[in-house]
C-alpha angles and dihedrals in degrees: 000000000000117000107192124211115201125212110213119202106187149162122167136012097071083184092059103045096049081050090049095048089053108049086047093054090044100078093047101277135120136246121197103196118210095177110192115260088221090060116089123289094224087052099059089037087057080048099051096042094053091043103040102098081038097111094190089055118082128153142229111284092234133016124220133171123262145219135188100258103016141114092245094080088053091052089047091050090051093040089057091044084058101061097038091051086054095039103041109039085162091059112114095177143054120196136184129217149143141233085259099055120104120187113242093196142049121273082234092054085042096051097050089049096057078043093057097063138019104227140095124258119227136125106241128176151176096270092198094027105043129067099222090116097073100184140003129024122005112149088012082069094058109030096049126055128242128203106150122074111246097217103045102030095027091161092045090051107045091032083061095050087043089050093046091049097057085046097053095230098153114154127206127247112249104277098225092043123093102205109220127185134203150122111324093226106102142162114196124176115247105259086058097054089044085056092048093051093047099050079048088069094043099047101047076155096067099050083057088053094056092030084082109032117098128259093358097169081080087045116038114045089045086045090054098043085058104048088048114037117057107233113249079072095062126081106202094221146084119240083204108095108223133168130192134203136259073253102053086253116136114256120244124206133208147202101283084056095084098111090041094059111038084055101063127093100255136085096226136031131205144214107043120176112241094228093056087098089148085056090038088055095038086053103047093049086048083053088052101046126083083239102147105153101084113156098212136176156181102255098089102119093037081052091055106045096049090047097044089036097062092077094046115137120214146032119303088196108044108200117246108247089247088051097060092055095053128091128208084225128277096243102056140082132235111184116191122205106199114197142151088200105072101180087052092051100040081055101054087045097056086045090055093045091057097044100036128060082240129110118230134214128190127226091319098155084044108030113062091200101051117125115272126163124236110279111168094281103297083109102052097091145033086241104048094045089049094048092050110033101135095063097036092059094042086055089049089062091048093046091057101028100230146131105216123046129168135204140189118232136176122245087238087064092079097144091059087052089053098045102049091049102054078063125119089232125081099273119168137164132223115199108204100203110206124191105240120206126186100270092058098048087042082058094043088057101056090042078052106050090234088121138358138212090279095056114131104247081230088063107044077047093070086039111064095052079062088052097036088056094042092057086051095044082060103054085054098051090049087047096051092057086072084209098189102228096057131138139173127227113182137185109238095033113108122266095242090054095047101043085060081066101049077047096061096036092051095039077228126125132286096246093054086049104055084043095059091041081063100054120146114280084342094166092018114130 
């Protein structure tokens, strides 16, 4: 069976790395501690006292002191691997993790998985061919040398590139060495850290080489796993869940992401936050279970981002200047049929546009391939519609030389909302409120890309009460702008009832209301 030895890279919170440590060792795996020299004495010392008769527990051979970008996080790595390879010979795993990691399985569940193949697990690309540096340096990082620490000495450090540069003191890549990047959490058998180490000692070369390139912890580990381990032995991926912002920062989780990250398909998550004391507590107890049966998935960052996105302030598409001054015309009509249910809304447009003198238009701000004539290009795409959508309306009502025109929209289109009726035209909305079972939100998920067909059925579980409550949230918010011309169509209510609405909403007669309140499988799924 697999026996684990974690690498531990940390630097604060004495109190949570002696309870890490322990809840590791205590189901029969190993931690090898590098605790940063810049730290406080006092805090490694607390750290050292509660661990020492811990004999799962060893530290680095040497502590240094470490900085974001530097080689230093690479040395302490390789001081603390080290120690865990003499300590621990019935080690079979090495690990890598910080004081911010957290497991999200059962050391049961993690065992039976390193069991399962016989392959590393790192991610490892092409650093020149591949695009997973998005912005910033790339080759800058390998063919100049850097000796100052960005973040603490930002002049030093870009005053040196741009002085090398100028210079022309490029260096060349080793030539028999293919360089590889990827996510520093790890987790390599042993015979694959004793050959790391080895090959260390024989290419001094090498480590000056890295010794000097930016950020390496992204570079040298993944280089070496590469030039030593044929392929077919390498799995290009982490087994440590992480997220990053829409600003490249990393993603912290809480105490009400518990669902969310025992779900996914990894063994570790970072970061979690240090005051998530409740999750900390819910996860440790879930390590130390036999607990082997987990559903996971893939969905984890589309999860994320809908549950985190819902809060969001602000426009997403921000008007034009000239289009804040426009106007749709004061003389003309817009009438917005807000709806969840597509398929109900597009019917009782196309039951409107028979019976009315109005045209009609589908899901054109949601739907990219909605019908839209050609108008010069402003139609061609979601983004454009939706950053222009004053003039693209107003350009709908010229194309087809009407004065009334109406539209669907989604409840989640608020600003649009907003935005048309704050026009000087007659604009009015009529939400159409649908009852939704499992089976619907279960389908909106997958339109969505919220969960595939692969989606364990305990995942998309947890998923549809969120879905459920944010299509209620939206009718809410809808409901809280008190927009004046607003009327409310809903399933379940009689036809008489609701084709005085369509009545009102028209300005048409009670009889052609109600007519077009009984159209054919009008709420039918």
């Amino acid at each position: 069976m697999a026996k684990i030895a974690f690498i531990l890279l940390c630097h604060k919170d004495p109190a949570s790395v002696i309870q890490q440590a322990e809840r590791l060792t205590a189901t029969g795996d190993y931690v090898s501690i590098h605790f940063d020299a810049r730290a406080k004495a006092a805090d490694f010392t607390a750290i050292t006292d509660a661990l020492k008769d811990n004999a799962g527990v060893t530290f680095a051979t040497r502590r240094i002191k470490c900085g974001w970008g530097q080689w230093s996080l690479v040395q302490a790595t390789i001081h603390a691997l080290e120690a865990a390879v003499d300590a621990f010979p019935k080690a079979s795993h090495f690990y890598m993790l910080s004081g911010d990691c957290a497991s999200v399985k059962s050391a049961a569940y993690a065992h039976r998985f390193l069991d399962a193949r016989d392959v590393d697990y790192v991610e490892s690309f092409d650093f020149f061919n591949s695009d997973w540096i998005k912005t910033g340096f790339k080759g800058e990082r390998l063919i100049y040398r850097h000796f100052f620490n960005e973040r603490v000495h930002k002049r030093l450090f870009y005053n040196a590139f741009k002085l090398q540069r100028k210079l022309g003191m490029e260096r060349k890549v080793p030539d028999d060495i293919q360089v590889m990047i990827g996510s520093q959490w790890w987790c390599l058998r042993r015979t694959t850290i004793e050959a790391i180490l080895a090959f260390c000692k024989a290419r001094p070369d090498l480590i000056r080489f890295f010794r000097t390139t930016w950020i390496p912890d992204e570079t040298f580990f993944q280089t070496l796993v590469r030039h030593l381990v044929p392929t077919r032995e390498i799995e290009s991926r982490t087994l440590t869940f992480k997220l990053f912002s829409d600003y490249g920062m990393p993603v912290t989780f809480y105490n009400d992401q518990y669902d969310l990250l025992i779900s996914q398909d990894y063994l570790f998550a970072r970061k979690i936050s240090s005051e998530a004391t409740q999750l900390k507590k819910r996860l440790g107890a879930l390590w130390s279970s036999e607990r082997k049966d987990f559903a996971t998935s893939q969905e984890g960052p589309k999860l994320h981002a809908f549950l985190t996105g819902r809060g969001r302030v602000g426009k997403r598409f921000g008007t034009r200047f000239w289009e804040r001054e426009s106007t749709l015309g004061s003389d003309r009509d817009l009438y917005m049929v807000v709806c969840k249910k597509w398929h109900v809304a597009k019917r009782l447009l196309k039951a409107s546009a028979d019976k009315l003198d109005v045209t009609g238009i589908e899901y054109l701000f949601d739907e990219a391939g909605c019908r839209v004539p050609h108008l010069g290009g402003i139609e061609r795409t979601l983004d454009k519609r939706n950053r222009h959508r004053r003039a693209l309306v107003r350009m709908l009502f010229d194309y087809y030389g009407t004065e009334r025109l109406m539209i669907c929209l989604d409840p989640a289109n608020l600003d649009l909302m907003r935005d048309f009726m704050s026009d000087r035209a007659n604009a009015r909305i009529l939400e159409v409120q649908c009852t939704f079972d499992d089976q619907y939100l279960v389908g909106h998920a997958h339109r969505v890309g919220l969960a595939t067909q692969d989606t364990p059925g305990e995942v998309i579980e947890r998923l549809l009460p969120t879905l459920r409550h944010e299509f209620l949230d939206e009718q809410v918010a809808i409901r809280e702008e008190e927009f004046k011309q607003h009327w409310r169509l809903k399933e379940g209510r009689g036809a008489q009832d609701n084709g005085a609405v369509l009545a009102e909403f028209f300005g048409i007669d009670h009889d052609t209301g109600r007519e077009l309140a009984e159209t054919q499988h009008l709420f039918a799924d």
